[in-house]
FIZASE-82502 format. One record per residue (C-alpha): residue in one letter; residue number from 1; x, y, z. Coordinates in Angstrom, 2 decimals, m for minus. Example, Ala and Ser with C-alpha at 12.3 -4.5 7.8 and 13.67 -1.06 7.14 Angstrom:
2
<site type="A" seq="1" x="12.30" y="m4.50" z="7.80"/>
<site type="S" seq="2" x="13.67" y="m1.06" z="7.14"/>
% end
This chain:
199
<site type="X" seq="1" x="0.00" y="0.00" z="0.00"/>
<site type="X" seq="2" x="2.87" y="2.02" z="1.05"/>
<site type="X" seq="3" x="4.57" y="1.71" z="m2.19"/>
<site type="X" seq="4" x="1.80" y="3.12" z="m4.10"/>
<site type="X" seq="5" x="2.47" y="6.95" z="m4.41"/>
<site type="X" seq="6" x="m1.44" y="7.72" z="m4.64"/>
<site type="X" seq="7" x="m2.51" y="5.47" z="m1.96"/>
<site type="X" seq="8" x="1.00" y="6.64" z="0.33"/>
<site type="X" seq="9" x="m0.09" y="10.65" z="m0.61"/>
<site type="X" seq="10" x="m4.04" y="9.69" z="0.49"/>
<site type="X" seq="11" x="m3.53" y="7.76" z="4.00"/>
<site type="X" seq="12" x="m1.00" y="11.29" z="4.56"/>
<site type="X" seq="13" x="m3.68" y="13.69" z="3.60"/>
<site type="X" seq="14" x="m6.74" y="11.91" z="4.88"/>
<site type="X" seq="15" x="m4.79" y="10.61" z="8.34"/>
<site type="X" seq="16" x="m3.72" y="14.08" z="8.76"/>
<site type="X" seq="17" x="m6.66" y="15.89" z="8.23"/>
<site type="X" seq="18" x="m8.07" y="13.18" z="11.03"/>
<site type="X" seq="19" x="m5.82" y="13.50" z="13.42"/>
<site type="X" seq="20" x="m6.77" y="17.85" z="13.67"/>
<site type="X" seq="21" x="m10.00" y="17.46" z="13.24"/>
<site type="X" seq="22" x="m10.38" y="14.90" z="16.06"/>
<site type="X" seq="23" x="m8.30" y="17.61" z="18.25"/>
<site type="X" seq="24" x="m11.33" y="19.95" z="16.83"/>
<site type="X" seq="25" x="m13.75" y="18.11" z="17.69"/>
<site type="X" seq="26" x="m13.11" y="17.08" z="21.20"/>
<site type="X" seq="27" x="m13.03" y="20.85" z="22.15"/>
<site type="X" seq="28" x="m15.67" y="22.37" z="19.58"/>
<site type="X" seq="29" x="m19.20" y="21.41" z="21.90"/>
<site type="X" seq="30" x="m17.59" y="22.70" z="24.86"/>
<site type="X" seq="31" x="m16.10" y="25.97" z="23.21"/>
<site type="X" seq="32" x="m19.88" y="26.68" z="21.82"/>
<site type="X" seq="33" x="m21.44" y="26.07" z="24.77"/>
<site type="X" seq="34" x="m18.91" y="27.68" z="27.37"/>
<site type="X" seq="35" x="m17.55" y="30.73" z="25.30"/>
<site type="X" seq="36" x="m20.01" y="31.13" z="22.44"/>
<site type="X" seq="37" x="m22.95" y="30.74" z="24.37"/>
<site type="X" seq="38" x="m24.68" y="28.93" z="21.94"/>
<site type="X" seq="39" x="m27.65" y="27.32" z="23.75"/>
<site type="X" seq="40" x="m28.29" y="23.08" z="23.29"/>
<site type="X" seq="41" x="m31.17" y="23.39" z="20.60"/>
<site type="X" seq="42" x="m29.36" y="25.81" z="18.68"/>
<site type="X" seq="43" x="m26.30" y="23.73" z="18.95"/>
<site type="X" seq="44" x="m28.55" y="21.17" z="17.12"/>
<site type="X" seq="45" x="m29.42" y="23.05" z="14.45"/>
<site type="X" seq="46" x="m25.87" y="23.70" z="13.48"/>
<site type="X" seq="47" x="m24.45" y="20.12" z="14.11"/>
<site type="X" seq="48" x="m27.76" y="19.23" z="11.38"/>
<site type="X" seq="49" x="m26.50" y="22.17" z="9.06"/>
<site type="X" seq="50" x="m23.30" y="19.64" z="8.50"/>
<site type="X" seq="51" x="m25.84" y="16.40" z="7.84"/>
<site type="X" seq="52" x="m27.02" y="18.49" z="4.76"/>
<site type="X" seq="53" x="m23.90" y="19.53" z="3.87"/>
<site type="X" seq="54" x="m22.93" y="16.08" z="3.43"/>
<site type="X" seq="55" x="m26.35" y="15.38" z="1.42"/>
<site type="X" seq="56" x="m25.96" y="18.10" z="m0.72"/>
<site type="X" seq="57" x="m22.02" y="16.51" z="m1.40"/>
<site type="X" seq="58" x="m23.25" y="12.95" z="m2.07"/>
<site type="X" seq="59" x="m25.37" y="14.45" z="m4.63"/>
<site type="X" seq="60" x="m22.81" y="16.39" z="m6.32"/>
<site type="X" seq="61" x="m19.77" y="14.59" z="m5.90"/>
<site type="X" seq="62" x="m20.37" y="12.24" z="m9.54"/>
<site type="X" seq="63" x="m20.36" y="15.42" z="m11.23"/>
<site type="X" seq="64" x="m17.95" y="17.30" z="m9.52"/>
<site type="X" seq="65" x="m15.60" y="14.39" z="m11.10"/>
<site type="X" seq="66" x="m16.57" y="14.53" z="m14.29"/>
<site type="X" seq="67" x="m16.00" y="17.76" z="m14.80"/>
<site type="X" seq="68" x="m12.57" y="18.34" z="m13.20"/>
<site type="X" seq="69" x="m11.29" y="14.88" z="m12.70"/>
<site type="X" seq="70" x="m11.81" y="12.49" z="m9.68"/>
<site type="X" seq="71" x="m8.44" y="13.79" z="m8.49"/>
<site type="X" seq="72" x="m9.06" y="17.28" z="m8.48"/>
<site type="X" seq="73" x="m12.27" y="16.10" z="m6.64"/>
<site type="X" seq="74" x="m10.53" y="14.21" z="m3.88"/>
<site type="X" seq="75" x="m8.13" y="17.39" z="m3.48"/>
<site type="X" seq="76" x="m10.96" y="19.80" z="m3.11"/>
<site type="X" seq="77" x="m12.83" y="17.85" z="m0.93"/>
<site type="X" seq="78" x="m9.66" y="17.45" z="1.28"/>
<site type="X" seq="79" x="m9.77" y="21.46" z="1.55"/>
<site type="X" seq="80" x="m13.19" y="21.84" z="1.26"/>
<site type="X" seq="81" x="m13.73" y="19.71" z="4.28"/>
<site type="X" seq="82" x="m11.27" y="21.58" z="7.03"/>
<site type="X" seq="83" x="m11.23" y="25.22" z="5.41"/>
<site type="X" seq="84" x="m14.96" y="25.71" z="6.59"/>
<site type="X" seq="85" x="m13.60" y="24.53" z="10.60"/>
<site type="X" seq="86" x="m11.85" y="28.05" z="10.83"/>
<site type="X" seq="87" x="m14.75" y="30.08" z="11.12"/>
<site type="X" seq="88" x="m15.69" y="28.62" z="14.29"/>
<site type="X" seq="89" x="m12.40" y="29.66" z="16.28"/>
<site type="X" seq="90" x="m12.93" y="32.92" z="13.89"/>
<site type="X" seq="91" x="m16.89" y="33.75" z="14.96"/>
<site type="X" seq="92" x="m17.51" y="36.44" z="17.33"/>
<site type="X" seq="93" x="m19.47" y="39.54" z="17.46"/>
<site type="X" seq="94" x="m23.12" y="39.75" z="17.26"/>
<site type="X" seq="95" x="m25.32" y="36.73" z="18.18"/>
<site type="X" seq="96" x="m26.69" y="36.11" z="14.70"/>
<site type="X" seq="97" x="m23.54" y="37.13" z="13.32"/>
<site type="X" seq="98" x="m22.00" y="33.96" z="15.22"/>
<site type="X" seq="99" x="m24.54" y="31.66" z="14.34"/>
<site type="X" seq="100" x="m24.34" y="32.27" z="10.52"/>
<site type="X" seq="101" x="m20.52" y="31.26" z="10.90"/>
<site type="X" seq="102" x="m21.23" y="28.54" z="12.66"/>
<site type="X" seq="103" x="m24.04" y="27.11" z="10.24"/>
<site type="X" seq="104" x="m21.57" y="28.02" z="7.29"/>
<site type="X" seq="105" x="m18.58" y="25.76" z="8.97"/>
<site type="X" seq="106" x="m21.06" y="22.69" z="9.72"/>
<site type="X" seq="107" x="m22.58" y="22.76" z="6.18"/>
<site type="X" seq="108" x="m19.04" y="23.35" z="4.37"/>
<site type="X" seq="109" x="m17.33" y="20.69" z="5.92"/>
<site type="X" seq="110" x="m19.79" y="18.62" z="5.93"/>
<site type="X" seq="111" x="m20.48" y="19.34" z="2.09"/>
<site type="X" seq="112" x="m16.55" y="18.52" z="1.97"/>
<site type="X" seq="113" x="m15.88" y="15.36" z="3.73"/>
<site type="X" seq="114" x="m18.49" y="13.51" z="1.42"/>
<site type="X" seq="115" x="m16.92" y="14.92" z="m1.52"/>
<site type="X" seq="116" x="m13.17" y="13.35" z="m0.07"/>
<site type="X" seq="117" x="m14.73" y="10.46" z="1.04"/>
<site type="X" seq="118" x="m16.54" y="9.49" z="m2.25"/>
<site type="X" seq="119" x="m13.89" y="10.83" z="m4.46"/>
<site type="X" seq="120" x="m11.40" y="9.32" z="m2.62"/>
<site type="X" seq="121" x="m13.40" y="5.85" z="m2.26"/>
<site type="X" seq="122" x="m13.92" y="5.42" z="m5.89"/>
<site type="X" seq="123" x="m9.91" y="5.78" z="m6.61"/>
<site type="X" seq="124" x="m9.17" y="3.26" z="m4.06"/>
<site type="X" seq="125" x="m11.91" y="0.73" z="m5.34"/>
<site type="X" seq="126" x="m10.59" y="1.05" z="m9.06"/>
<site type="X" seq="127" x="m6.85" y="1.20" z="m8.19"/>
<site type="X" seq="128" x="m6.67" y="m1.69" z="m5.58"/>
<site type="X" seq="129" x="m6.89" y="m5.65" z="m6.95"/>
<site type="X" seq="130" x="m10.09" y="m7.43" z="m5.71"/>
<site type="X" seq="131" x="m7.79" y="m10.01" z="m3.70"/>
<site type="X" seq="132" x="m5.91" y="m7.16" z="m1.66"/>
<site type="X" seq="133" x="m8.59" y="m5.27" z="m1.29"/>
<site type="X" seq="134" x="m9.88" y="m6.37" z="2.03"/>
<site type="X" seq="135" x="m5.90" y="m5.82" z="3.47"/>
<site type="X" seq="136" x="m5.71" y="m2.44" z="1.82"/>
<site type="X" seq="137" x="m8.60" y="m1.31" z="3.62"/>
<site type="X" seq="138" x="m7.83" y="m3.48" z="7.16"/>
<site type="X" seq="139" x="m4.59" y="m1.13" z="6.69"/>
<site type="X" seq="140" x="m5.58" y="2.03" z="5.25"/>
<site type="X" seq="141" x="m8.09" y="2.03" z="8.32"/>
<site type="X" seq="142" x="m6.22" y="1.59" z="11.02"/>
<site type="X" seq="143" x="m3.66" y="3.95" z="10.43"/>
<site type="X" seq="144" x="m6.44" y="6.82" z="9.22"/>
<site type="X" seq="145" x="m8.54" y="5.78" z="12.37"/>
<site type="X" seq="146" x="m6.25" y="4.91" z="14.78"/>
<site type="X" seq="147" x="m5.09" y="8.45" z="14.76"/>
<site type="X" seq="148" x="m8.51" y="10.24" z="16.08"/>
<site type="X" seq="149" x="m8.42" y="8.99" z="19.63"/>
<site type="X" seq="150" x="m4.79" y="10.51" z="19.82"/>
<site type="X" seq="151" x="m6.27" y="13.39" z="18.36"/>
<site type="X" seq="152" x="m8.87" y="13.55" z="20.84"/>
<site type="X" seq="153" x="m6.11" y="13.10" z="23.51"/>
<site type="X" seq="154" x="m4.19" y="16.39" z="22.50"/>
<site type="X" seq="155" x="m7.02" y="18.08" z="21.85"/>
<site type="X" seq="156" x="m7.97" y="17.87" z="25.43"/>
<site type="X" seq="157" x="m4.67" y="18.42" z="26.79"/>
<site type="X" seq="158" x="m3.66" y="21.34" z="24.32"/>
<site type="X" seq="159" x="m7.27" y="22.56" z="25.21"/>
<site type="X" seq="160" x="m6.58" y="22.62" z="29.14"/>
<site type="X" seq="161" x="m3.18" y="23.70" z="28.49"/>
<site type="X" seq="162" x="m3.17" y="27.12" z="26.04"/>
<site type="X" seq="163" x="m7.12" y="27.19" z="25.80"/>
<site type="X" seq="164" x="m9.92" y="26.40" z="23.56"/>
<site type="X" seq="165" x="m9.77" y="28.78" z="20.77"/>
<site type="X" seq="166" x="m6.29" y="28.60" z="20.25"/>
<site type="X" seq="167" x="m6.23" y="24.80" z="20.25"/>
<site type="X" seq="168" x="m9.09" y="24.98" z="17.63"/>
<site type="X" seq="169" x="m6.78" y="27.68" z="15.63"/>
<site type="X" seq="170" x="m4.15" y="25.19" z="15.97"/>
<site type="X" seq="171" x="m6.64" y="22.07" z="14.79"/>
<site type="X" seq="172" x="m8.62" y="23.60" z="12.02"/>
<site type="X" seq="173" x="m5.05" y="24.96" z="10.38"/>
<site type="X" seq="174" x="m3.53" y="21.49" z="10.83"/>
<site type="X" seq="175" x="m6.32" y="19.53" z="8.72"/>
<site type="X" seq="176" x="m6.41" y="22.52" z="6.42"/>
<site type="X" seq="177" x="m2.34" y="21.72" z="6.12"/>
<site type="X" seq="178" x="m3.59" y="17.84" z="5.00"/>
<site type="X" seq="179" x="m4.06" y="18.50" z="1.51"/>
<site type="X" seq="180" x="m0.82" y="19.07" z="0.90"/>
<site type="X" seq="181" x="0.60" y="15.55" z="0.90"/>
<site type="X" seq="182" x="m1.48" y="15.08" z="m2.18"/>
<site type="X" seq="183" x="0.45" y="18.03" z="m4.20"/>
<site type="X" seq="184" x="3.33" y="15.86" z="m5.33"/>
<site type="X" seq="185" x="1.60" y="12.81" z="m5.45"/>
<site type="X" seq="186" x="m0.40" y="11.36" z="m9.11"/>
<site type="X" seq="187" x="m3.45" y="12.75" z="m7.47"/>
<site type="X" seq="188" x="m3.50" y="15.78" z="m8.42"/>
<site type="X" seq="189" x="m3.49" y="15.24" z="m12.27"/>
<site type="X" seq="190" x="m5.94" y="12.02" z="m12.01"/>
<site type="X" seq="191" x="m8.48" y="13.01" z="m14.34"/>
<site type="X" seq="192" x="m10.12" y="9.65" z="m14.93"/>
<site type="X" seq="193" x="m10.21" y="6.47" z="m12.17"/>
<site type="X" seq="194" x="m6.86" y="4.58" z="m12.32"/>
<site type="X" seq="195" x="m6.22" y="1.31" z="m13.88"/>
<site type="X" seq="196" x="m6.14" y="m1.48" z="m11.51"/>
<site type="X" seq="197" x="m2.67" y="m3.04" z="m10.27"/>
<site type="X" seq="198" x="m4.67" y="m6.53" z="m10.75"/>
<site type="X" seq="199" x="m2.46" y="m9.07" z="m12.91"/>
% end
């Protein structure tokens, strides 16, 4: 799997991005409740704004490829889904004004990690040979999910250390930073699915 510069470049990127946004995540309830004031129902509202972000990217994902290759796709979707995450250490002033940012972050990254996680399913499925596919996944999974409960870990000590906002600073750049494993890498100029390594 390793050997494979597009699979290598991916597990980088998508273990990266994983490993902030788990350090995100284990602060962001607490941050909305205890410094944004954001009451519980509210809170619900924007956690559901990211559930139709991710609809609206399942929907749009096929053509997203089409148009500027399934690469491209995975790439933008690996920005797509962390970019949005800095407007929540970012949001402050008015009430409303806070709310809008925090609806915009839910439904952008939501609308991004189904666009990286489609995109980035399809290349796997048509680069990886039916009989290593189960070990390539097995793998691939355990290194890109082993690495969110150590990034819940340091998010809660960076978070009782320097703070919440500037751990979420810290986490939202960090996943934004992911993409850029996939710059050198074949991903970026995949325009069509690759050819599988099967014999």
């Amino acid at each position: 799997m390793l050997g494979n510069p597009t699979m290598r470049a991916s597990l980088l990127a998508t273990a990266t991005i994983n490993l902030f946004n788990f350090i995100f995540w284990a602060l962001f309830v607490l941050y909305a409740v205890r410094s944004l004031h954001v009451r519980a129902g509210t809170l619900g509202l924007v956690l559901g704004a990211g559930a139709v972000g991710g609809v609206v990217g399942s929907i749009v994902t096929t053509r997203l490829g089409r148009r500027i290759g399934i690469g491209p796709a995975f790439l933008f979707g690996c920005i797509l889904f962390p970019v949005p995450l800095l407007l929540v250490p970012l949001a402050g002033g008015p009430k409303p004004l806070v709310l809008a940012m925090l609806f915009l972050a839910e439904f952008g990254s939501g609308l991004g990690v189904m666009i990286l996680d489609i995109s980035a399913a399809s290349i796997f499925a048509a680069l990886v040979p039916h009989r290593l596919r189960s070990r390539v996944s097995g793998a691939y999974t355990l290194v890109n999910y082993g690495v969110r409960p150590l990034g819940s870990l340091i998010g809660g000590f960076l978070g009782s250390s320097i703070g919440l906002r500037p751990t979420l600073w810290i986490a939202a750049a960090g996943a934004v930073a992911g993409f850029l494993w996939l710059l050198p890498s074949p991903v970026a100029q995949m325009r069509d699915l690759p050819e599988s390594a099967e014999p």
